[in-house]
PDB file with SEQRES, HELIX, SHEET and CRYST1 records, atoms N, CA, C and O in Angstrom:
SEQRES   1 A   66  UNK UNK UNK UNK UNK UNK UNK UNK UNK UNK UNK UNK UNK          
SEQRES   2 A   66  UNK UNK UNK UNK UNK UNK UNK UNK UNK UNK UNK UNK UNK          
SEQRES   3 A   66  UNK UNK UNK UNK UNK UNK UNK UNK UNK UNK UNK UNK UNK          
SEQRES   4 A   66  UNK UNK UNK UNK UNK UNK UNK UNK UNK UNK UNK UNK UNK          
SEQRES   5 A   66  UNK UNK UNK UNK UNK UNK UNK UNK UNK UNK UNK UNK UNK          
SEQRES   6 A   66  UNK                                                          
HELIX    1 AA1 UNK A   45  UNK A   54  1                                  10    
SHEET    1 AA1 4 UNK A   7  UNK A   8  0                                        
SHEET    2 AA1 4 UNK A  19  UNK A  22 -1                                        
SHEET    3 AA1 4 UNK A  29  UNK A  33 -1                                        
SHEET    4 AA1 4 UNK A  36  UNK A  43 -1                                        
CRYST1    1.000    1.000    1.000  90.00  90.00  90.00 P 1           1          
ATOM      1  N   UNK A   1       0.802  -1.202   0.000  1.00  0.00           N  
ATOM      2  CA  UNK A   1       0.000   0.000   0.000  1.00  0.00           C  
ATOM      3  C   UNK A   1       0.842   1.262   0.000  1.00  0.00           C  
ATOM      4  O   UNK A   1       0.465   2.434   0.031  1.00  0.00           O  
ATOM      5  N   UNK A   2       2.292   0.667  -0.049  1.00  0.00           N  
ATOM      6  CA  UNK A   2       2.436   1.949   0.357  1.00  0.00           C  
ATOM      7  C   UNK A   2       2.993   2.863  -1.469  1.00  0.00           C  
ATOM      8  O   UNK A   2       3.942   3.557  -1.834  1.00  0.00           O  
ATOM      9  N   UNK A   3       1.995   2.415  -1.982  1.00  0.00           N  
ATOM     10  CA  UNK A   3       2.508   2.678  -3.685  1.00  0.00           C  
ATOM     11  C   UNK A   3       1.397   3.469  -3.929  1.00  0.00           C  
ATOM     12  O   UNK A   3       1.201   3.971  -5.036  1.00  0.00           O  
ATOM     13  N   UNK A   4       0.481   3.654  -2.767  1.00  0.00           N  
ATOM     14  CA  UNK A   4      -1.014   4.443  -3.362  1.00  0.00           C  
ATOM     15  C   UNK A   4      -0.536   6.006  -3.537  1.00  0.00           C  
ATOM     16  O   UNK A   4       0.619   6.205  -3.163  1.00  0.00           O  
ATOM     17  N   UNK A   5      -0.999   6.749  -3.870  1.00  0.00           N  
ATOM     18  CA  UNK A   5      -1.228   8.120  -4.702  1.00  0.00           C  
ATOM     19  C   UNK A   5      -1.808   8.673  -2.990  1.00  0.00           C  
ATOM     20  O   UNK A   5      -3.029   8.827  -3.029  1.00  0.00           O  
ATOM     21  N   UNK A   6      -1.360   8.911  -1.910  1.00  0.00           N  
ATOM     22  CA  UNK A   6      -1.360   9.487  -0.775  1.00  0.00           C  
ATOM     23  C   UNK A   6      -1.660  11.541  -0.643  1.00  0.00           C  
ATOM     24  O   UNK A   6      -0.852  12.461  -0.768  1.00  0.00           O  
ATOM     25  N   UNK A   7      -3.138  11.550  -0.353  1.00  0.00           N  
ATOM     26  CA  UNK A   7      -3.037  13.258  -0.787  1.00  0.00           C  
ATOM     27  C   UNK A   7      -3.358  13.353   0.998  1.00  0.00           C  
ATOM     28  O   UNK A   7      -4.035  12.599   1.697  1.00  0.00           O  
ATOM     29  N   UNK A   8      -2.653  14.468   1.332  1.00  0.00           N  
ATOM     30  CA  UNK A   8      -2.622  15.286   2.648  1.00  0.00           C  
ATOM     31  C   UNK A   8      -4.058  16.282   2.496  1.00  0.00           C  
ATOM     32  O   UNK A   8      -4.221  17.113   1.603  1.00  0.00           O  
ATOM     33  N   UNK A   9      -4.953  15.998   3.509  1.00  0.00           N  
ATOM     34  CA  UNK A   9      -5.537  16.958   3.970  1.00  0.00           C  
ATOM     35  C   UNK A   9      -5.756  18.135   3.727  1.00  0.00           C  
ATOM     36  O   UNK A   9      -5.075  18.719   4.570  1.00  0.00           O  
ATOM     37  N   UNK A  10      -6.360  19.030   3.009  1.00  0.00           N  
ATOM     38  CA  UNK A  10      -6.373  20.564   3.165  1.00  0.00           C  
ATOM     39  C   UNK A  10      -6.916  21.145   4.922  1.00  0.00           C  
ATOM     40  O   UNK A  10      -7.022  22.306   5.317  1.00  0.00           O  
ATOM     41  N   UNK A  11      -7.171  19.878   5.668  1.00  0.00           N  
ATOM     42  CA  UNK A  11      -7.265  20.568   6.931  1.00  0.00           C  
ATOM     43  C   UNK A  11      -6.534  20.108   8.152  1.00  0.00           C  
ATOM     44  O   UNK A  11      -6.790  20.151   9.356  1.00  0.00           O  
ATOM     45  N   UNK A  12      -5.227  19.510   7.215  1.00  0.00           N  
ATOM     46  CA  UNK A  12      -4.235  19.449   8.104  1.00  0.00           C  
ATOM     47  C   UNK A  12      -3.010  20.861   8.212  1.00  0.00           C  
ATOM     48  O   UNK A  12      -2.714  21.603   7.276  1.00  0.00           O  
ATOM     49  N   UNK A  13      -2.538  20.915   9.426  1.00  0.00           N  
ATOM     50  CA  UNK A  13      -1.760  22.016   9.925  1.00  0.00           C  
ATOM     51  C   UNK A  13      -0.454  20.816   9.030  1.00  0.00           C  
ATOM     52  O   UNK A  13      -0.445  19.617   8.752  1.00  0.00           O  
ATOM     53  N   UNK A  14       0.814  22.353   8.778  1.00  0.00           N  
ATOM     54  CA  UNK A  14       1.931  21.809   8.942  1.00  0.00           C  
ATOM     55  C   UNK A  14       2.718  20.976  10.635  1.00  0.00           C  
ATOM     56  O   UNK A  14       2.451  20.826  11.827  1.00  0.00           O  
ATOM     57  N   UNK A  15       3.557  20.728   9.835  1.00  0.00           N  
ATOM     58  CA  UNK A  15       4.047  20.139  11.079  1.00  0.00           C  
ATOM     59  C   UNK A  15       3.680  18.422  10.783  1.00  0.00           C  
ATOM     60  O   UNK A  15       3.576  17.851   9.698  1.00  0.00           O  
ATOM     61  N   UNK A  16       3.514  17.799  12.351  1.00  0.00           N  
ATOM     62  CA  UNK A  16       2.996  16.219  12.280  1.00  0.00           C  
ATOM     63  C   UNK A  16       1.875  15.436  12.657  1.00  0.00           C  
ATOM     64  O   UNK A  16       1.625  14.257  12.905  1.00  0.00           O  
ATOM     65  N   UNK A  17       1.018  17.046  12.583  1.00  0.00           N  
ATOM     66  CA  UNK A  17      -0.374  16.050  12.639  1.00  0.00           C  
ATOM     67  C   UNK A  17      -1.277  16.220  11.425  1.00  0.00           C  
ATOM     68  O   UNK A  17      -2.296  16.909  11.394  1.00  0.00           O  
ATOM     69  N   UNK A  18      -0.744  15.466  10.384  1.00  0.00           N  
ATOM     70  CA  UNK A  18      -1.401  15.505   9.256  1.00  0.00           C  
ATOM     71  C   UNK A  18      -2.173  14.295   8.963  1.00  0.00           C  
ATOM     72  O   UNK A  18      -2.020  13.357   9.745  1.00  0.00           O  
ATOM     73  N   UNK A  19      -3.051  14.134   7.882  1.00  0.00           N  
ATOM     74  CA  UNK A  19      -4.150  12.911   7.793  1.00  0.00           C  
ATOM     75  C   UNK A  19      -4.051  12.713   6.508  1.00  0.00           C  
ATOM     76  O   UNK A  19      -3.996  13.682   5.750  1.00  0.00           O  
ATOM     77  N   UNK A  20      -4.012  11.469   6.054  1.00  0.00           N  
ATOM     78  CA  UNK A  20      -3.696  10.858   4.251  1.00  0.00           C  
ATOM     79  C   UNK A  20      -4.621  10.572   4.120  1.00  0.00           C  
ATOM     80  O   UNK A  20      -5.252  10.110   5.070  1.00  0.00           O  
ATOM     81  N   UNK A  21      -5.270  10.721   2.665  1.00  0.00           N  
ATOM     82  CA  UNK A  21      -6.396  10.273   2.334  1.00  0.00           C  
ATOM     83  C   UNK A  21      -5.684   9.105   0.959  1.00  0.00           C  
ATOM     84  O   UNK A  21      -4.555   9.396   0.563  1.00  0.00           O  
ATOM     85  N   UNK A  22      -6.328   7.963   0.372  1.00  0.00           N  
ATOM     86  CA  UNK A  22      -5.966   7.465  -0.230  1.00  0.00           C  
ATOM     87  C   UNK A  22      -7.142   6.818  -1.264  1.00  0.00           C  
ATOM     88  O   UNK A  22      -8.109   7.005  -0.526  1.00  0.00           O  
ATOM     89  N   UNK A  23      -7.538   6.377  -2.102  1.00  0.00           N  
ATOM     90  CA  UNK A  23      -8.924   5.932  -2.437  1.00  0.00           C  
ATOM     91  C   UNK A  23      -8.134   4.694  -3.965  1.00  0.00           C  
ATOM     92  O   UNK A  23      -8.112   4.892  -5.180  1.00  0.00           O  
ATOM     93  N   UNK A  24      -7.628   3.555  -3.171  1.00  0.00           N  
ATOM     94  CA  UNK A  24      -7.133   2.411  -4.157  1.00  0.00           C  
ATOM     95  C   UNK A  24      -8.404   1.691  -5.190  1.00  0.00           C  
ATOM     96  O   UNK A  24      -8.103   1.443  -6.358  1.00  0.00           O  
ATOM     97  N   UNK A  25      -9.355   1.483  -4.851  1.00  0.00           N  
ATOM     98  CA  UNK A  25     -10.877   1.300  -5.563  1.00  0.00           C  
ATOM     99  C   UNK A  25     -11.948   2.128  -5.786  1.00  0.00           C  
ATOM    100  O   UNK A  25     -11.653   3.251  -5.377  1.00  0.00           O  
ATOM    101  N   UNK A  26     -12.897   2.097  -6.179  1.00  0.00           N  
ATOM    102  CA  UNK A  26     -14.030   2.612  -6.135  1.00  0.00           C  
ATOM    103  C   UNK A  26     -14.967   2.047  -4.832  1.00  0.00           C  
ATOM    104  O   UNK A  26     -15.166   0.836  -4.739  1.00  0.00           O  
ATOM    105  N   UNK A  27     -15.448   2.852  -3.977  1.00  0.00           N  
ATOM    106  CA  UNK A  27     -16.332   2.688  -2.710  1.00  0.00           C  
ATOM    107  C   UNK A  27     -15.099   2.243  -1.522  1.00  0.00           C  
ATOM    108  O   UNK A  27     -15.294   1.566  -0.512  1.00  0.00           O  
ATOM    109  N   UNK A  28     -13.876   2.806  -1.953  1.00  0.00           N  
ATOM    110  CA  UNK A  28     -12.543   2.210  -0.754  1.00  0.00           C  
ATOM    111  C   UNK A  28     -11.977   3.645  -0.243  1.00  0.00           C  
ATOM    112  O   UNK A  28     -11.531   4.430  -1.079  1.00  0.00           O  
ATOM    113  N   UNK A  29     -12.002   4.037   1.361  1.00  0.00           N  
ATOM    114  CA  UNK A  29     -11.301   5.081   1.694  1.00  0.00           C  
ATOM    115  C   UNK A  29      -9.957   4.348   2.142  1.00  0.00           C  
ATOM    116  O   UNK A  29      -9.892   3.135   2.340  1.00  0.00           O  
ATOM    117  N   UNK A  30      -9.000   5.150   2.264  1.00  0.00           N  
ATOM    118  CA  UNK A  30      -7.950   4.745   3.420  1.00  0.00           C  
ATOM    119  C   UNK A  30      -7.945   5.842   3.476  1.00  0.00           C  
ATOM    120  O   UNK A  30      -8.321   6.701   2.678  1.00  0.00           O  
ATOM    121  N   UNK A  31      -7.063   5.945   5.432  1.00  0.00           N  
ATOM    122  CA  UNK A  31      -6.958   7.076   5.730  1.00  0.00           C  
ATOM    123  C   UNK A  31      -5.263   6.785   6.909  1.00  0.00           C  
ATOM    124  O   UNK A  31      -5.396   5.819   7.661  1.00  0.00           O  
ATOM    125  N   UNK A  32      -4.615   7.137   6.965  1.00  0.00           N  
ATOM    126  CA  UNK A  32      -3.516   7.203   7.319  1.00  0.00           C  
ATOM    127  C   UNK A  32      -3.035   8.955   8.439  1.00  0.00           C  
ATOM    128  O   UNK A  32      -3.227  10.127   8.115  1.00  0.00           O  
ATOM    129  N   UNK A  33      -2.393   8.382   9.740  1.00  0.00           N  
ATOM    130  CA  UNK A  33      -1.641   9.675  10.187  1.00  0.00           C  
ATOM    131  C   UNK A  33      -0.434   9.753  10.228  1.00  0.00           C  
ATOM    132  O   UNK A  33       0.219   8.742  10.487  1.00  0.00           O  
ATOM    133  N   UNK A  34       0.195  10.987   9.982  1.00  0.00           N  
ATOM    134  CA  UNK A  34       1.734  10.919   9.840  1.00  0.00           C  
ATOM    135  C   UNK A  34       2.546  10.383  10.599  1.00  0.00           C  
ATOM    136  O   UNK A  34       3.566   9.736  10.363  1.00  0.00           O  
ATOM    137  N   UNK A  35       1.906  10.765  11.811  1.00  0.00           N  
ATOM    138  CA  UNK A  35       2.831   9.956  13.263  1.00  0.00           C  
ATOM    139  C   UNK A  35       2.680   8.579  13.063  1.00  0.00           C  
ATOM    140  O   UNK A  35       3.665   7.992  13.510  1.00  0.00           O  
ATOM    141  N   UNK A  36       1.995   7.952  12.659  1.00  0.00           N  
ATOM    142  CA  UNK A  36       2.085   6.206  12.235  1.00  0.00           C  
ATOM    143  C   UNK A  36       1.265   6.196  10.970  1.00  0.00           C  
ATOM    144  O   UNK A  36       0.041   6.147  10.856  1.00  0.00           O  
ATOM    145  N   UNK A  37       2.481   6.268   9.767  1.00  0.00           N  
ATOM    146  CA  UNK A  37       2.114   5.718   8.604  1.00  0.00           C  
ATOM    147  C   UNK A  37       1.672   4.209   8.101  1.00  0.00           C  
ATOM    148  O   UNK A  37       1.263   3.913   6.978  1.00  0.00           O  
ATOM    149  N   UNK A  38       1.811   3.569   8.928  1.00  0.00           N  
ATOM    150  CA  UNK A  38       2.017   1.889   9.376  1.00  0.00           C  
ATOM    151  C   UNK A  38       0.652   1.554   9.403  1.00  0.00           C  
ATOM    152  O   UNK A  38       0.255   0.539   8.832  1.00  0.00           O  
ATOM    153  N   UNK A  39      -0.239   2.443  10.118  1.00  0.00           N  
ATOM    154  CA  UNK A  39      -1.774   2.431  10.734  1.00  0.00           C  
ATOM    155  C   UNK A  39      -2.395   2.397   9.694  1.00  0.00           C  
ATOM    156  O   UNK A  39      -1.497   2.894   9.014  1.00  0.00           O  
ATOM    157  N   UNK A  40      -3.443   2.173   8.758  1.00  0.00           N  
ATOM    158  CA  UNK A  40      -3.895   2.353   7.676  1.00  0.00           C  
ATOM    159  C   UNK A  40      -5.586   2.057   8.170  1.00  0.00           C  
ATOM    160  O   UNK A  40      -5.780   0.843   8.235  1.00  0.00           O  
ATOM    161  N   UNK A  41      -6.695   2.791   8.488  1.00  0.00           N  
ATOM    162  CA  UNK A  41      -8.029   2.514   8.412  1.00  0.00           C  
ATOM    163  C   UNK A  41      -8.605   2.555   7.316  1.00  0.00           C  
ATOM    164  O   UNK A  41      -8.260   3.546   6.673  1.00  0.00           O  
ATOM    165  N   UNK A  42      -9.417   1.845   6.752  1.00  0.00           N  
ATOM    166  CA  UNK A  42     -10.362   1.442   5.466  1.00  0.00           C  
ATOM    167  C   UNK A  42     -12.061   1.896   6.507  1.00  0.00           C  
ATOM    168  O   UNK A  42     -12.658   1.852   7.583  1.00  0.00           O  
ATOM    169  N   UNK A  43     -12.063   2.282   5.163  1.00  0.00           N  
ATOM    170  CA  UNK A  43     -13.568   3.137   5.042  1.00  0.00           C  
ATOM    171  C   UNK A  43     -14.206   3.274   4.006  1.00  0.00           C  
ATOM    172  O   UNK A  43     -13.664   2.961   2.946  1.00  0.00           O  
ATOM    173  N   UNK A  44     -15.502   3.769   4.019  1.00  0.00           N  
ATOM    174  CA  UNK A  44     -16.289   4.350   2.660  1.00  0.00           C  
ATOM    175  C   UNK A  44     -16.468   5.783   2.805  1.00  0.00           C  
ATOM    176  O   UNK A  44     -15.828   6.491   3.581  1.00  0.00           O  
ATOM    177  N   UNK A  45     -17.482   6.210   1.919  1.00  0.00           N  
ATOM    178  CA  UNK A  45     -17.654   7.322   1.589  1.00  0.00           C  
ATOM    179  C   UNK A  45     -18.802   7.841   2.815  1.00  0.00           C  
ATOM    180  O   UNK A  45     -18.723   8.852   3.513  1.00  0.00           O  
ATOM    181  N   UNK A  46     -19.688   6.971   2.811  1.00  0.00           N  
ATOM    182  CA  UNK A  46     -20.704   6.956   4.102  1.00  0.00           C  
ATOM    183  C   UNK A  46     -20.356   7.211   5.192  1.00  0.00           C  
ATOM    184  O   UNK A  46     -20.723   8.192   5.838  1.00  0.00           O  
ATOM    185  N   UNK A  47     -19.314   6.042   5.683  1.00  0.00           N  
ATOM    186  CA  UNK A  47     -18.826   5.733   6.806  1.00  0.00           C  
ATOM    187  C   UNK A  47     -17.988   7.691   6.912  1.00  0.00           C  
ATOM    188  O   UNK A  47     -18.398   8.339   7.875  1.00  0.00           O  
ATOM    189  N   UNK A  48     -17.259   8.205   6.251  1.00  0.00           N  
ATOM    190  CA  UNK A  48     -16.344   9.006   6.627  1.00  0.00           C  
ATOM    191  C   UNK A  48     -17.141  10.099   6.293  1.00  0.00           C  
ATOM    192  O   UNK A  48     -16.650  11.188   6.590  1.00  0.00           O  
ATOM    193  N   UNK A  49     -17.930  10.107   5.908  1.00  0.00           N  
ATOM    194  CA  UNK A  49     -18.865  11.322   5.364  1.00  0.00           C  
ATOM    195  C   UNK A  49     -19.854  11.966   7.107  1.00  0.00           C  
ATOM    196  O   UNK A  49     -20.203  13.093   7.459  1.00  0.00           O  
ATOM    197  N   UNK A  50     -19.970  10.772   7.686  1.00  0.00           N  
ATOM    198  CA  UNK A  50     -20.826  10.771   9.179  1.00  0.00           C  
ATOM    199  C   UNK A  50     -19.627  11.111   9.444  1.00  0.00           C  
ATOM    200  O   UNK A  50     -19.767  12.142  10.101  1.00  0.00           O  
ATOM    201  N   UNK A  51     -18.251  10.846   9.329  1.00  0.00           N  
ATOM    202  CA  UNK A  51     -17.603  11.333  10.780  1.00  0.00           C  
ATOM    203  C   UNK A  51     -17.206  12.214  10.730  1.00  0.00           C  
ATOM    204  O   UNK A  51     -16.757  12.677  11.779  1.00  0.00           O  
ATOM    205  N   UNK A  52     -17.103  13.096   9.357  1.00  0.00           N  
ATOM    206  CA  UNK A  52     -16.858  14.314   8.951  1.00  0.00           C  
ATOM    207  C   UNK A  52     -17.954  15.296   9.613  1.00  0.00           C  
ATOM    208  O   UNK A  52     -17.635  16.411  10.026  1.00  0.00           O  
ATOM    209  N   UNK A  53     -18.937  14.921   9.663  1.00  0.00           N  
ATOM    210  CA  UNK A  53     -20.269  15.679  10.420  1.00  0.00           C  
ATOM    211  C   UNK A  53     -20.005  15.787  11.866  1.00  0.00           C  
ATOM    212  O   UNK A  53     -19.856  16.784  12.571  1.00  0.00           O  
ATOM    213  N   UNK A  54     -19.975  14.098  12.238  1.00  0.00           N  
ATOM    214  CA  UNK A  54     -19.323  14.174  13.573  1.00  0.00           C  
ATOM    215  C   UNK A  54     -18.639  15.131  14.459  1.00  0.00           C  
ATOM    216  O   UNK A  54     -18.985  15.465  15.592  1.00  0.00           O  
ATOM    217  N   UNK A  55     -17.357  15.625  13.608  1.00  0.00           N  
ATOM    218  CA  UNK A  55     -16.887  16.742  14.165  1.00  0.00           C  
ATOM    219  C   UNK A  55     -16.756  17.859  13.445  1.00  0.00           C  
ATOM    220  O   UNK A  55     -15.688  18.409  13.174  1.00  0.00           O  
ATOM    221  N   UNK A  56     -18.137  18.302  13.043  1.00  0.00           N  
ATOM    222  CA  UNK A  56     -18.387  19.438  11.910  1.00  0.00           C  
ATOM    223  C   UNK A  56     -17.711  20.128  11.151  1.00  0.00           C  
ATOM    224  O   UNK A  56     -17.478  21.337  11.114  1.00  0.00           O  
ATOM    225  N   UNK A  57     -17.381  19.209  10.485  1.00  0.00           N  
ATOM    226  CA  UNK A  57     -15.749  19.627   9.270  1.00  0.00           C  
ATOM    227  C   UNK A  57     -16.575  19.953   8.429  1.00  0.00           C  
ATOM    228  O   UNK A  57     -17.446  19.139   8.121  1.00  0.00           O  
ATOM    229  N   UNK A  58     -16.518  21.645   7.631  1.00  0.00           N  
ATOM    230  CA  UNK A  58     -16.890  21.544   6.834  1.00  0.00           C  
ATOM    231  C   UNK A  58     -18.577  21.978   7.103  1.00  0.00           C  
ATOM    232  O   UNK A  58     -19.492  21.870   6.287  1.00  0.00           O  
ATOM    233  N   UNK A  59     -18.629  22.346   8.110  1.00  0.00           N  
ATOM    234  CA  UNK A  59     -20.146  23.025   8.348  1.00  0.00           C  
ATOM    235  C   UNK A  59     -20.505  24.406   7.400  1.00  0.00           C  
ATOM    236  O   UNK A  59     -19.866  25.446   7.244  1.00  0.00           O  
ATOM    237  N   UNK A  60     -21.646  24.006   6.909  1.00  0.00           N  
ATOM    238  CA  UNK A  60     -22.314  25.045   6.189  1.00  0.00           C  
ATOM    239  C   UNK A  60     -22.291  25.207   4.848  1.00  0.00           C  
ATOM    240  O   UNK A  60     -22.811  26.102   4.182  1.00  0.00           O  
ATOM    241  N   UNK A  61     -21.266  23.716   4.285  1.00  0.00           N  
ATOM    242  CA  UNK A  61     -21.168  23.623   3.015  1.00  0.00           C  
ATOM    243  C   UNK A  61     -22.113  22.564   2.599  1.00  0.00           C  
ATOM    244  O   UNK A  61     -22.712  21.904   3.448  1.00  0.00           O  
ATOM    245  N   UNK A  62     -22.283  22.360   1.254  1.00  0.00           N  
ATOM    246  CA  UNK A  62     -23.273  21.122   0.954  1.00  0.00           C  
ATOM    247  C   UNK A  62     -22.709  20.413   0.100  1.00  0.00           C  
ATOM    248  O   UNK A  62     -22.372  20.727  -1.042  1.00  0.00           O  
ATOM    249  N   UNK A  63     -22.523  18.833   0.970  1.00  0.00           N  
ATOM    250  CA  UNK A  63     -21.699  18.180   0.126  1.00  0.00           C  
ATOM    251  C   UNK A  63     -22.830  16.372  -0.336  1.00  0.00           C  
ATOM    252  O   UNK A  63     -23.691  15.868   0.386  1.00  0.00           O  
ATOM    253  N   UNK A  64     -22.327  15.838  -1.779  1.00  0.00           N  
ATOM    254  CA  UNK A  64     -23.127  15.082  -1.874  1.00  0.00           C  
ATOM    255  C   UNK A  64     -21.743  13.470  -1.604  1.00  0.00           C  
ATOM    256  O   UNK A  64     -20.568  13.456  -1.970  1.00  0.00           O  
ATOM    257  N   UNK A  65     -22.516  12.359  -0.869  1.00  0.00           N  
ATOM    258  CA  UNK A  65     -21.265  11.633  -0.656  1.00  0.00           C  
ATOM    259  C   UNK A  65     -22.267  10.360  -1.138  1.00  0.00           C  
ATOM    260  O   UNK A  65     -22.675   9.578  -0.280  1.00  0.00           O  
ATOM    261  N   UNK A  66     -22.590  10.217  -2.358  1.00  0.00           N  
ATOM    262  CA  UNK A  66     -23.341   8.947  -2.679  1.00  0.00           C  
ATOM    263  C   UNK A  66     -22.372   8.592  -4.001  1.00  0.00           C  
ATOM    264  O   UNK A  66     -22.582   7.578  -4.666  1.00  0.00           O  
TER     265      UNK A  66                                                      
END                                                                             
């Protein structure tokens, strides 16, 4: 995995707490943090779309995640 096309966050700070987004399939998230690149969580679009709400990333915009 570690050959995927890895894009950083636009709402990560410099420095080392940044968040990888990765998308190897269609309906496949990965998500990776800098401090342990090793860690790799798999997700969907659903799944990360709620947790994006979760902690209101992105409030007040309208986004479609189907």
């Amino acid at each position: 995995m570690t050959n995927l096309p890895w894009q950083k966050s636009t709402h990560s700070e410099s420095g080392s707490a940044c968040v990888y987004i990765a998308t190897p399939a269609a309906g496949t998230i990965l998500l990776r943090e800098s401090d342990d690149p090793e860690t790799i969580l798999t997700t969907g679009p659903r799944q990360l779309a709620a947790l994006i709400c979760t902690f209101g990333i992105g409030q007040g915009k309208s986004h479609s995640y189907d």
